[in-house]
Structure formats: C-alpha cells, structure tokens
C-alpha positions as a Markdown table, in Angstrom:
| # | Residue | x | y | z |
|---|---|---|---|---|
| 1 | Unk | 76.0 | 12.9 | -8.9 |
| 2 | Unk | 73.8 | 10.8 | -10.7 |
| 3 | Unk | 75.5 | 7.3 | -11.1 |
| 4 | Unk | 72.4 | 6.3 | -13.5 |
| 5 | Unk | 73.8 | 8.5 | -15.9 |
| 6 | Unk | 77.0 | 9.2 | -16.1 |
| 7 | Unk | 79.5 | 6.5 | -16.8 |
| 8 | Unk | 80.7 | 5.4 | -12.8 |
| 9 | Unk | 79.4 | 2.7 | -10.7 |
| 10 | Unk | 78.5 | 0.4 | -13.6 |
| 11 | Unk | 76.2 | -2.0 | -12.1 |
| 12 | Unk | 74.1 | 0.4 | -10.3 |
| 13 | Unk | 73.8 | 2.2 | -13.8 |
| 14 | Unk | 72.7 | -1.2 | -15.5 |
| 15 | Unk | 70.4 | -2.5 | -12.6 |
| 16 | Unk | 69.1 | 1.1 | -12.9 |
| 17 | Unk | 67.6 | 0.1 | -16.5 |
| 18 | Unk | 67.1 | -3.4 | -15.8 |
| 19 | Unk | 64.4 | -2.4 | -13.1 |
| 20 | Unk | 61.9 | -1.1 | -15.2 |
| 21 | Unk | 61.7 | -4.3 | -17.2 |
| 22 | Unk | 60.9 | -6.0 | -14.3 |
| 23 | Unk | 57.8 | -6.5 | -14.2 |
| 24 | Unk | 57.9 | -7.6 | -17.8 |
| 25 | Unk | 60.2 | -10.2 | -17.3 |
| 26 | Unk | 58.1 | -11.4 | -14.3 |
| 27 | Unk | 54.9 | -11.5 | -16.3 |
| 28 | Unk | 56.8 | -13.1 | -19.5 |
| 29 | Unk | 58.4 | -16.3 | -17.1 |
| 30 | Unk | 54.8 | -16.6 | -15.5 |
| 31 | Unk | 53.0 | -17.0 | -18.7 |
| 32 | Unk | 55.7 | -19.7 | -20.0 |
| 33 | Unk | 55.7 | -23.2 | -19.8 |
| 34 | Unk | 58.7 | -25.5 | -17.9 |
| 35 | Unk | 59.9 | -25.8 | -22.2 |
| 36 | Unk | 60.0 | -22.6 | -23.4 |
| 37 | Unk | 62.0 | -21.6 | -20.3 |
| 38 | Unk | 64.2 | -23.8 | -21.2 |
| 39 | Unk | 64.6 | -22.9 | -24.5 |
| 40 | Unk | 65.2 | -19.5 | -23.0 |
| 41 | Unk | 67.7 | -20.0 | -20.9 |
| 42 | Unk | 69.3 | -22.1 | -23.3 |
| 43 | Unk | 69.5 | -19.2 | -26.0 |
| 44 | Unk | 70.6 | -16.5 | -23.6 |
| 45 | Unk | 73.7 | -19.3 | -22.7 |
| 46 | Unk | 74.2 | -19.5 | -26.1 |
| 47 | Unk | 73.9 | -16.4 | -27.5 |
| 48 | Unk | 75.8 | -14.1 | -25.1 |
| 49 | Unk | 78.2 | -16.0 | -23.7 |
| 50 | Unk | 78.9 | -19.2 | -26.3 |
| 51 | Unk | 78.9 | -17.2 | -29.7 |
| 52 | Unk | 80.9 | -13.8 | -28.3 |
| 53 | Unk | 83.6 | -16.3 | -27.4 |
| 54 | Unk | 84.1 | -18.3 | -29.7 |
| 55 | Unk | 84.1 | -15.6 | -32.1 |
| 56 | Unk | 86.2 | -13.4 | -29.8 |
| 57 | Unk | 84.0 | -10.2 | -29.9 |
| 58 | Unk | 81.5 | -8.4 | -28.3 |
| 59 | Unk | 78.2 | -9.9 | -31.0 |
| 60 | Unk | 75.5 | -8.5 | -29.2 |
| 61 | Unk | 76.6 | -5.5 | -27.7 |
| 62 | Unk | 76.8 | -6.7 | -23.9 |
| 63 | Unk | 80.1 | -4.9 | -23.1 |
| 64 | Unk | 81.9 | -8.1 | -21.8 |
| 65 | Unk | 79.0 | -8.2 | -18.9 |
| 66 | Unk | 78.8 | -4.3 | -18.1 |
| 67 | Unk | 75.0 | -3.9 | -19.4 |
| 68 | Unk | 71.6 | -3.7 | -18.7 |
| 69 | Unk | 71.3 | -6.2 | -21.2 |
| 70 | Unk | 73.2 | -8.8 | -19.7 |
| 71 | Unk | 71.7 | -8.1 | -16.1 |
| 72 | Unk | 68.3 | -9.0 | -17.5 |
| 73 | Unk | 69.7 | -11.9 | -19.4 |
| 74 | Unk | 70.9 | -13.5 | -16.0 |
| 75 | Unk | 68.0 | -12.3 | -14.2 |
| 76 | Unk | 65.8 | -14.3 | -16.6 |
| 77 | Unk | 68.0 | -17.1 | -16.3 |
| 78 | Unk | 67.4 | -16.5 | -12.1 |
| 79 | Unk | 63.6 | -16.7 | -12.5 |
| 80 | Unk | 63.5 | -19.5 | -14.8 |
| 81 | Unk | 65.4 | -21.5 | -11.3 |
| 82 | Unk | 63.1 | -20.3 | -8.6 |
| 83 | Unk | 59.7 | -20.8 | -10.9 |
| 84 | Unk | 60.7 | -24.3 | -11.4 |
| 85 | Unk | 62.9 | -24.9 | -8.2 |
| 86 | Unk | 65.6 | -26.5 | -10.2 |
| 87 | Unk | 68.2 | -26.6 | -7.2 |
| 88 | Unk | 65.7 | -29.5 | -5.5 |
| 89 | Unk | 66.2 | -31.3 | -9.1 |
| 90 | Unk | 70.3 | -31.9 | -9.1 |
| 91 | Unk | 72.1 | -33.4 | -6.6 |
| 92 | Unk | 74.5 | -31.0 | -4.2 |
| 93 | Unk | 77.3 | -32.9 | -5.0 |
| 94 | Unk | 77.1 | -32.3 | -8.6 |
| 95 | Unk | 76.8 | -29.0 | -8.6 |
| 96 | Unk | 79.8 | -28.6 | -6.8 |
| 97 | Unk | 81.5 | -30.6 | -9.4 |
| 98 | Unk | 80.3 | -28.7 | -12.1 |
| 99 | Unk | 81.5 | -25.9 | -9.8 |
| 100 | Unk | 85.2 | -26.7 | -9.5 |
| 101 | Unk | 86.0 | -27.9 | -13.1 |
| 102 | Unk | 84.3 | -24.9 | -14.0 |
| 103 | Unk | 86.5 | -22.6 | -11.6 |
| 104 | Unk | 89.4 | -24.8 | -12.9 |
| 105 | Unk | 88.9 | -24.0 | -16.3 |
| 106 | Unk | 88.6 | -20.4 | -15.5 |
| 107 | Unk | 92.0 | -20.0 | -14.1 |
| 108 | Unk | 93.4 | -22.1 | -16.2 |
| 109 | Unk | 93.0 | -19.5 | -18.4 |
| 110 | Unk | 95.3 | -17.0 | -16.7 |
| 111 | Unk | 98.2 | -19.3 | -17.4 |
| 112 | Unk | 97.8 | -18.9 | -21.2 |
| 113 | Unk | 99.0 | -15.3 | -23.2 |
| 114 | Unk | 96.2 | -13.5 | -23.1 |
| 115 | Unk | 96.1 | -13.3 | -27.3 |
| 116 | Unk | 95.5 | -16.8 | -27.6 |
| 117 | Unk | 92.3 | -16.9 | -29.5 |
| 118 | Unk | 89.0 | -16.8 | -27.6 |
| 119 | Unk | 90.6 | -18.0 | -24.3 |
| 120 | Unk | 90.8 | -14.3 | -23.5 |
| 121 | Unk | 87.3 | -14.2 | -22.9 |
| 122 | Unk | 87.0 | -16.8 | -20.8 |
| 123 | Unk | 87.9 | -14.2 | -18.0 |
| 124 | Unk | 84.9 | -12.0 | -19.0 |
| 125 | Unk | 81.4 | -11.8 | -17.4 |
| 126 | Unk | 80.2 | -13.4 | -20.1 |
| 127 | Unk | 82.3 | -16.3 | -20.6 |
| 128 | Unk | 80.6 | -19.8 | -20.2 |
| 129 | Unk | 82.9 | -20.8 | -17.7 |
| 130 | Unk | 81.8 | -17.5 | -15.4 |
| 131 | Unk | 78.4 | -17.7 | -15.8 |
| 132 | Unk | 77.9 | -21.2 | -14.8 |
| 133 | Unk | 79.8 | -20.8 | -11.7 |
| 134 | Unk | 77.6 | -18.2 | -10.9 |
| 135 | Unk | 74.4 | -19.8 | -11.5 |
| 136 | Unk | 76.5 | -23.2 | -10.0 |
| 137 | Unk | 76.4 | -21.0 | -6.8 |
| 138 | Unk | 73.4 | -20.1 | -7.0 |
| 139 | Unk | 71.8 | -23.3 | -7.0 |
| 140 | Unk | 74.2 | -24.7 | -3.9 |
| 141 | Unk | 73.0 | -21.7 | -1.7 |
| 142 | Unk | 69.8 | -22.4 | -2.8 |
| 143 | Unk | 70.4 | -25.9 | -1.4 |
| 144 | Unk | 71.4 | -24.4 | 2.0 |
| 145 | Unk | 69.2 | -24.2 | 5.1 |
| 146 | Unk | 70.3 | -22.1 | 7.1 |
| 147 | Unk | 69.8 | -21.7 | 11.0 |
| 148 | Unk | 68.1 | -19.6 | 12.6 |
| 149 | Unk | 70.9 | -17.2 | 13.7 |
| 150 | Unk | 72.9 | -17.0 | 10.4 |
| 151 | Unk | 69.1 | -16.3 | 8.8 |
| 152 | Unk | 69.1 | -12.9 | 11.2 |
| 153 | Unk | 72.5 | -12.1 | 10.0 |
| 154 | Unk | 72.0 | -12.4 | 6.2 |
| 155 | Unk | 68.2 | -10.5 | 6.8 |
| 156 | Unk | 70.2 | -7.7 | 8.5 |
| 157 | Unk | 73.2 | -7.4 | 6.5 |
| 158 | Unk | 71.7 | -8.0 | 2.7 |
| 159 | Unk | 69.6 | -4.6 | 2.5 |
| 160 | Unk | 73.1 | -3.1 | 3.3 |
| 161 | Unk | 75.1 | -4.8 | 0.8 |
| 162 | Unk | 74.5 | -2.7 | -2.4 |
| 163 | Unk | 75.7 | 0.7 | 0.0 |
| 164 | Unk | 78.6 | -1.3 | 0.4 |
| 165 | Unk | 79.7 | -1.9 | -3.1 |
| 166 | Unk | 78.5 | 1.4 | -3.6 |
| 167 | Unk | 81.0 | 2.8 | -1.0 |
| 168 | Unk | 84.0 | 1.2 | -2.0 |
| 169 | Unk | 84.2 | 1.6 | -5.9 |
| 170 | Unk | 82.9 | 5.5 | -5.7 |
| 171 | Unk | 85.8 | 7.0 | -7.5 |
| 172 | Unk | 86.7 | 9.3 | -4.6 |
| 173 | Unk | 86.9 | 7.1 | -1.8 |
| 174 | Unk | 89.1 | 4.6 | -3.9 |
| 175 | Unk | 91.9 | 7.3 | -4.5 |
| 176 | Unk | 92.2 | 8.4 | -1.2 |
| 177 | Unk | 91.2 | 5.5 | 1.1 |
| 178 | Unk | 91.6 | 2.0 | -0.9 |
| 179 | Unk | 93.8 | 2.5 | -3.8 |
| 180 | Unk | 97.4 | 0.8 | -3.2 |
| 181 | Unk | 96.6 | 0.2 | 0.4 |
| 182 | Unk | 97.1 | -2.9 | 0.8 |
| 183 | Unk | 99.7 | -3.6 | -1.6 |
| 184 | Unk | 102.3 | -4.6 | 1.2 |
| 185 | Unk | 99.8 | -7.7 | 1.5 |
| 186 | Unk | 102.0 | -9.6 | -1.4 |
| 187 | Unk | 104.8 | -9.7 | 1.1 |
| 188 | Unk | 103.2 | -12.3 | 3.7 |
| 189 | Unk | 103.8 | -15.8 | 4.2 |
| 190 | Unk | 101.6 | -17.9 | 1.1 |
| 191 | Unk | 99.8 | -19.4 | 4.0 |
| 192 | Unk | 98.8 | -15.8 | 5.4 |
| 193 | Unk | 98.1 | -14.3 | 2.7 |
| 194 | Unk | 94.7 | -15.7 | 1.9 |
| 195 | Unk | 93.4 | -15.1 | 5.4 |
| 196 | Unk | 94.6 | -11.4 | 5.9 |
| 197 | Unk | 93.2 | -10.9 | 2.2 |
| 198 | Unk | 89.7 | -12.9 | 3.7 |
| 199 | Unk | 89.9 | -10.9 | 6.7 |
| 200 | Unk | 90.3 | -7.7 | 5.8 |
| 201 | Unk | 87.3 | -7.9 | 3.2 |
| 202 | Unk | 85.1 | -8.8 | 5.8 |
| 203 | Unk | 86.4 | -6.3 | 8.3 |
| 204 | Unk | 85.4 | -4.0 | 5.0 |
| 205 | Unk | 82.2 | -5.4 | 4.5 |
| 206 | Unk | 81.0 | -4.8 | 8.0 |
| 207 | Unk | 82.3 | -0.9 | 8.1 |
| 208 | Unk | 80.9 | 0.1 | 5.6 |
| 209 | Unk | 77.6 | -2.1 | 6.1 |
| 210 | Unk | 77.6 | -0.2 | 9.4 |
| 211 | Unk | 78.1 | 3.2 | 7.6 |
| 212 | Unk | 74.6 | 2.1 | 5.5 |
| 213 | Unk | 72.9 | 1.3 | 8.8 |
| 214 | Unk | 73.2 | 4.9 | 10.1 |
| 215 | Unk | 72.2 | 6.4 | 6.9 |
| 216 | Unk | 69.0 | 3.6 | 7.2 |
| 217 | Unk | 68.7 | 4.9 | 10.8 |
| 218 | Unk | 68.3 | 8.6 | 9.9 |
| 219 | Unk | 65.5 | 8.1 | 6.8 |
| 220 | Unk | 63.7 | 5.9 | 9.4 |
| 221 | Unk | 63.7 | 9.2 | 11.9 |
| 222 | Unk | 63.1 | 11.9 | 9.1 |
| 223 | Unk | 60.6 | 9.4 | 7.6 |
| 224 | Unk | 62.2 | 8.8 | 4.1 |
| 225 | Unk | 60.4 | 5.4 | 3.1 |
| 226 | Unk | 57.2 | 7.0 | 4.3 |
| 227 | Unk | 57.1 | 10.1 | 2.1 |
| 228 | Unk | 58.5 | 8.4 | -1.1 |
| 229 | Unk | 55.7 | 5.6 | -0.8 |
| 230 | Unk | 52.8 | 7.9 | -0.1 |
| 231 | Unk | 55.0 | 9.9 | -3.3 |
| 232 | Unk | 54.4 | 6.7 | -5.4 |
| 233 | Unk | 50.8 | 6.2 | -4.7 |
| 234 | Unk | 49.9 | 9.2 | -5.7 |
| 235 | Unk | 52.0 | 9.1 | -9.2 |
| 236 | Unk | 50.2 | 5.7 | -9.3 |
| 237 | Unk | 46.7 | 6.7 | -8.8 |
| 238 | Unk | 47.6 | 9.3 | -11.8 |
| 239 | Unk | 48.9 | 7.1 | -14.0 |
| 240 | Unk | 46.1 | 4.8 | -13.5 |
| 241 | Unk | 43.3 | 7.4 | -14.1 |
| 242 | Unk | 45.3 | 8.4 | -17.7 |
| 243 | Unk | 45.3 | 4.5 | -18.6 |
| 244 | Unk | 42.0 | 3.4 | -17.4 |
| 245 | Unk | 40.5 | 6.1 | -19.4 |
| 246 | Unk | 42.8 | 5.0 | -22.1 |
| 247 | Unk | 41.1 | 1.4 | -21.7 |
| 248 | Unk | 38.0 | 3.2 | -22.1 |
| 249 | Unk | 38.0 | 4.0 | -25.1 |
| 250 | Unk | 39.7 | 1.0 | -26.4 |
| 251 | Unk | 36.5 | -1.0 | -25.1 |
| 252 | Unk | 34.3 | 1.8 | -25.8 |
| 253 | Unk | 35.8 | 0.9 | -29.9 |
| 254 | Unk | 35.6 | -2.6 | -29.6 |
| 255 | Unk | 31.9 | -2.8 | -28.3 |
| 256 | Unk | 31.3 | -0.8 | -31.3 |
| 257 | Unk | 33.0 | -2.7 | -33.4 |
| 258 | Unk | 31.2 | -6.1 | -32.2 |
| 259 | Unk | 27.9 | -4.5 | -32.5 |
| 260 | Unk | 28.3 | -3.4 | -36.2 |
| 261 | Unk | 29.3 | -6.7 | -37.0 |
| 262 | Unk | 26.5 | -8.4 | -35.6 |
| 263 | Unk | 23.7 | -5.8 | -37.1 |
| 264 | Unk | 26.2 | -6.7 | -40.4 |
| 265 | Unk | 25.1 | -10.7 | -39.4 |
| 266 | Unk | 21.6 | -10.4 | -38.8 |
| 267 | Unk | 20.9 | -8.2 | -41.9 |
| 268 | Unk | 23.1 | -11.0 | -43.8 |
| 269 | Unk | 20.3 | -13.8 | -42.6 |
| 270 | Unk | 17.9 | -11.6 | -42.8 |
C-alpha cells in the first residue's frame, strides 16, 4: 500500500508532507535573526499547544498532534535549537527540572475525570506539558557526549529506527503478532513489571532493527540507493533546464524593463 495516502501509519503520512517543505523551512531559519526565532518559536508554543487547550478544541486544525502541520511546527522549533545551540545556553540541571515537573504535571493529569475542562488535553501531542518534555529531552541529549562505542551503536541503529516503528504499528502485524500479547504482563510483581515491560521493548527494537538491516543488505547488493540517486539527478537536471529557462525570461524582462526606463531618464534631462 501506499501509507502516504491512505489513512495508516500516521507519522510516516505527515513526515511524508512535511519533507517537501524542507528546504523552505531551512532557508526561512537561515535568513532569520536570533529575535525573530524567537518570536517564532514562541508563537508556534502559543498558538498550537497554549490556545487549543485552553480552549479545549482542535483551533488550528493540528488533529491533537497527528499532522503535517504540527511536524513542521516542531521541526521549526528543532532548527531554531541547533542554529543557535541553545542546549550550551541552560544549565543540565535545569532542564531536568523543567523535565520532571513537566512529566509530573502530565500524569497528574490521568488522576483527574477526563471531562474536566481543558485538563483532557494535557495528554495530547499538543499539550504544553508534552511538548516541552520533548524539546526538554532534546536539549539534555543534546548536552550528552557520548563515547566512542555508544556513538557506533546509535550511527548503526538510528537509520533502522523508522523500519522499526514502521513494523510494529502496520495494521497486520499488530493483529496477529502484538495485539493482547503481552497482557499477562499486569500480573508481575510492581517491581518486575517495569523491567520486563523495558526489556521486552528493547528485545523488540533490536528484531525488528535487524529485520531493517537485511532489507538494507539486499538494496546494497541489487543496488537500490545507486539507481534512485542517478534517478534523481536526472529529474534534477530536467527540472533545472525548465526553471533556468524560466529565469531567462524573467531577466530577459527585467533588463528590458531597466533599459526603457533609463532611455525614459535620459530623454527626461535631455
């Protein structure tokens, strides 16, 4: 199937949009100043998560965090910390306070009837509390130095990682190999239960990361990567030829343009 455009696998479909904007959004933080990112990110905080909140409804259309238009909201927010390396600019200790009250809030909220005004949202993608742990995390990692060895197993493992979320919400291999599986977990000791839960994500991760590597594997042999990119540098040449002559005439008009208004200046003195 085509998960771009049907209505399964909801990120991939969304990050599917988002990547055309791209290079857009790249060119539009490059060309702002330290100030008008922040008054950026300060308007996407506000607008799509503060306002849909407090209001409890959807405003702007960002279906609780399941859009394209969200994804480029937090990718902005993303670029605005690594142009301006604001993780070098807050102490490590801080974030990680901001972190845990923020988590504390959070679940705080699932100890309150749901119908309770706006607190329902708090448990959305969108809610303020969610998105600043996330970019709370994302500043402490960005904090982290790795060594040398755990940098090899993030570099190996992170091209995988979309094939694994991939794998295990695709609708078929839910029903038959994940859903209610693991439901006899509830029945371990309180102390045991986070650890098998820990456990057997990771065992997860790694299967079906492997699964990804032997798919990676065989386009490396049948020479996948090499086709599509000689692919795109052809469609690329084309395109550029169609705009370039496009161009053309655009400068073509404005030298015309400039020269009839200086023959209209000189006859003017004259």
């Amino acid at each position: 199937s085509m998960p771009f455009c049907f209505y399964v696998l909801w990120y991939y479909r969304a990050y599917f949009c988002m990547f055309f904007f791209i290079p857009l959004m790249n060119k539009g933080m490059e060309l702002m100043n330290k100030n008008e990112g922040r008054m950026l990110v300060a308007s996407i905080f506000i607008l799509l998560t503060i306002i849909p909140t407090c209001l409890n409804d959807d405003v702007y259309i960002t279906n609780a965090g399941y859009s394209c238009f969200w994804l480029m909201g937090c990718y902005m927010v993303g670029a605005y910390f690594s142009k301006y390396e604001i993780e070098k600019k807050i102490k490590w200790w801080a974030l990680l306070i901001i972190l845990i009250v923020s988590i504390s809030l959070t679940f705080g909220c699932f100890k309150i009837p749901y119908d309770v005004f706006f607190l329902s949202y708090l448990v959305d993608y969108t809610s303020p509390t969610i998105f600043i742990n996330g970019a709370m995390l994302v500043l402490l990692f960005a904090k982290m130095k790795p060594h040398k060895v755990t940098k090899y197993i993030i570099k190996f493992f992170a091209p995988l990682a979309f094939s694994v979320y991939v794998i295990h919400v695709s609708p078929y291999f839910w029903q038959k190999f994940m859903y209610n599986r693991f439901t006899n977990l509830v029945n371990l000791n309180p102390f045991l239960f986070p650890l098998a839960v820990l456990g057997i994500a990771i065992l997860l991760f790694i299967c079906f990361a492997l699964i990804d590597y032997i798919r990676y594997l065989l386009f490396k042999v049948c020479r996948v990567k090499e086709f599509f990119n000689y692919l795109e540098l052809k469609i690329r040449k084309l395109l550029s030829k169609v705009f370039k002559d496009d161009n053309k005439v655009e400068n073509k008009e404005t030298v015309l343009e400039a020269n009839e208004e200086n023959n209209i200046e000189i006859e003017v003195e004259k």
